[in-house]
C-alpha positions, 0 to 999 in steps of 0.5 A: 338679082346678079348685081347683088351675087356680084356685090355679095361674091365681091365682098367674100373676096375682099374679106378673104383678101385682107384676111389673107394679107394680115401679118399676126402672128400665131402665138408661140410662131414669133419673127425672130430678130434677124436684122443685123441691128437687131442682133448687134443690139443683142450682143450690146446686151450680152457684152452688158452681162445679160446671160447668152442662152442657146436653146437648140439640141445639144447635138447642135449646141457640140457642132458650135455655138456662141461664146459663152453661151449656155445651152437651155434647150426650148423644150427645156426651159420651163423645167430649167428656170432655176439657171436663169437670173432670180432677178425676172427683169434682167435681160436674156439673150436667147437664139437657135438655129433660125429664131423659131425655137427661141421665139417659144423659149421667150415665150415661155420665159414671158409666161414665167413673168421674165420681162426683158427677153431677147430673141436674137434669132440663129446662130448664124445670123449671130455669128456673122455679127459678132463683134470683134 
């Protein structure tokens, strides 16, 4: 009877570990794109005419923000839609402060049938890989 609790224990454990180890994400709770390639590659879209939108709070959007950026807050967007491109194929740039808030804000353009969002993560991050 101990080897099997032994088998069954160490079977529980097993399951919680790779349970524990599994990287999915929560809907809404996206990785943002903070590689410097990443974000290079959002700038790329942005220098290509995509619209730059910022969607922290306007207070932060005051204390500075990305050339030429707009400021849609997250919480805002699906009441906002009529500022984005008609065209729902067109590229969207989209950051924050760490890339949290504008994984939700591309998730809501998504669920508005925009195919092409970018989450280009903070500004920071942007910042510092703006090109010259």
């Amino acid at each position: 009877m101990r080897g099997f609790k032994a088998v069954i224990l160490g079977a529980i454990a097993l399951t919680f570990a790779i349970a524990g180890c599994s990287t999915a994400q929560k809907p809404g709770r996206e990785q943002a794109a903070t590689s410097p390639s990443s974000q290079r590659a959002a700038w790329d879209a942005v220098a290509k005419g995509a619209p730059l939108i910022d969607v922290r709070t306007e207070a932060e959007f005051r204390e500075g923000h990305l050339p030429g950026a707009v400021l849609i807050p997250y919480d805002e967007m699906a009441s906002r839609l009529a500022e984005l491109p008609a065209d729902r194929s067109r590229t969207v740039v989209l950051y924050c402060r760490s890339g949290r808030r504008s994984g939700i804000a591309k998730k809501t353009l998504e669920d508005q049938g925009f195919t092409n969002v970018i989450n280009a993560g903070g500004y920071e991050g942007m910042l510092g890989t703006k090109p010259d």
